[in-house]
C-alpha positions in Angstrom: 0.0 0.0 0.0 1.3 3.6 -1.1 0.6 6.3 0.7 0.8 9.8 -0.8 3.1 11.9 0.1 2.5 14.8 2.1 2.6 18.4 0.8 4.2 20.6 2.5 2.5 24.3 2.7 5.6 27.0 2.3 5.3 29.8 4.8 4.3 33.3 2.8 5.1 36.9 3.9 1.9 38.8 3.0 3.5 42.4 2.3 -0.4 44.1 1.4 -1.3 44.5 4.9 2.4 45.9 6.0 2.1 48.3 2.7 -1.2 49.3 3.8 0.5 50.2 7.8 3.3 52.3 6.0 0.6 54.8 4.2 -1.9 55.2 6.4 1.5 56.0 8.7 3.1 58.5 6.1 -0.8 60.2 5.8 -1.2 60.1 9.5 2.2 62.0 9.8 1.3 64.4 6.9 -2.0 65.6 8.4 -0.3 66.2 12.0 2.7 67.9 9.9 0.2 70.8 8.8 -2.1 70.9 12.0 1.1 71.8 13.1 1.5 75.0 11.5 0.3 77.9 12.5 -1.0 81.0 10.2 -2.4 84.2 11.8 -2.8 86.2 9.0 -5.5 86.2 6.0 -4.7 84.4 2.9 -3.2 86.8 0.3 -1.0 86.1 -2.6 2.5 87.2 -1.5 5.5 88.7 -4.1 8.5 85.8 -4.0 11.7 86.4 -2.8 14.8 84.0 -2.8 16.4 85.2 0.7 12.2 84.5 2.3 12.1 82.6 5.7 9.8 79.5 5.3 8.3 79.9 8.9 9.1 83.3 10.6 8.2 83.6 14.2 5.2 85.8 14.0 3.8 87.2 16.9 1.5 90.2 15.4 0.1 89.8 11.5 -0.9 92.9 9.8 -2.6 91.9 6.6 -3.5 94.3 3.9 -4.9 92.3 1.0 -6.0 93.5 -2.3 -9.4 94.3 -2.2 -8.2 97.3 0.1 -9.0 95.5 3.6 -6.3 95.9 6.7 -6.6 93.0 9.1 -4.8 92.5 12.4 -4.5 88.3 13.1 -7.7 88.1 11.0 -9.5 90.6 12.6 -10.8 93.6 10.4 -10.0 97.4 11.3 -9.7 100.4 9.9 -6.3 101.9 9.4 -7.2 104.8 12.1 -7.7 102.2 14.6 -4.7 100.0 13.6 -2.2 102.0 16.3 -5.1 101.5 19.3 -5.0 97.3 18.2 -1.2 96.8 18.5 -0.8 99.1 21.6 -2.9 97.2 23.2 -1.0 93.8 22.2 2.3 95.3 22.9 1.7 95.9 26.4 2.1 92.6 27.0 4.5 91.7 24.7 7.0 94.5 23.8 9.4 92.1 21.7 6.3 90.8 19.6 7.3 90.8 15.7 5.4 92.9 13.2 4.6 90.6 9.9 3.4 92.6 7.4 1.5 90.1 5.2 0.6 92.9 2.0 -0.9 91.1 -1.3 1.7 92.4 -3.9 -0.8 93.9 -6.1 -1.3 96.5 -2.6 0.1 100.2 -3.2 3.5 100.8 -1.5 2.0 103.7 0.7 -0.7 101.6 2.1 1.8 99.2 3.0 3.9 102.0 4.7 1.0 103.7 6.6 0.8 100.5 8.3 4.7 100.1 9.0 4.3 103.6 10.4 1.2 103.1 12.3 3.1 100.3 13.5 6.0 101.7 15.0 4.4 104.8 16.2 2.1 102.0 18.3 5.6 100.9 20.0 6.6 98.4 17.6 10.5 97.4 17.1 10.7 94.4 15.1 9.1 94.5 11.8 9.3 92.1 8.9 7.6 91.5 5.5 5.9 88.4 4.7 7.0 86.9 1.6 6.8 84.2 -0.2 9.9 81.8 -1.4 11.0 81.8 -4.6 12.1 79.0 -7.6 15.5 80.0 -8.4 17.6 78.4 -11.1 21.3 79.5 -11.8 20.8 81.0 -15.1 18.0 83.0 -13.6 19.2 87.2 -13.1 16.8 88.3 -11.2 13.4 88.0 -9.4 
């Protein structure tokens, strides 16, 4: 009498289920990645500059955008009361930073009546917001 011989079942690393882990991992880290970051200012459409910061420490935004509205960490004003606003938030932080966060399409002396509203308000760091730009080597300028 023969008996068959038995077959022997080779062990098989299933890689789906670990391919499935690694995304929903690299997703999971993306997500917390930009709930991390933190924008006070409106969304406007800043000019690019090669030397631009990617995350400045901000303290104080000062948003002009191009529909002519002035906002102060999202909070509409008019430019009268713009001094009042950051007096009040440089009492209790004298070293706060301005970030002026102007659309580039804004008019240069809008953006300076804030600067100058600014530092009459008590302000003594100030920095523009702008945006990072693509440079290649053969590239001259902006």
């Amino acid at each position: 009498m023969r008996l068959p011989a038995r077959e022997y079942k080779r062990a098989r690393i299933e890689i789906v289920p670990m391919i499935d882990t690694i995304f929903f991992l690299l997703v999971f880290f993306m997500i917390a990645s930009l709930a991390m970051t933190r924008q006070t200012g409106m969304p406007v459409n800043l000019p690019k500059a090669k030397a631009a910061e990617r995350d400045p420490v901000a303290k104080i935004t000062i948003t002009l955008s191009s529909s002519g509205g002035l906002y102060v960490d999202k909070r509409p004003m008019p430019l009268s009361a713009l001094g009042a606003a950051l007096q009040d938030q440089l009492r209790g932080n004298p070293r706060a930073v301005i970030v002026i966060n102007a659309d580039k399409q804004v008019r240069h002396g809008r953006v300076v009546a804030a600067m100058d509203e600014a530092k009459k308000a008590g302000a003594t760091r100030m920095m523009i917001a702008t945006q990072p730009a693509t440079w290649r080597a053969d590239q001259e300028g902006p």
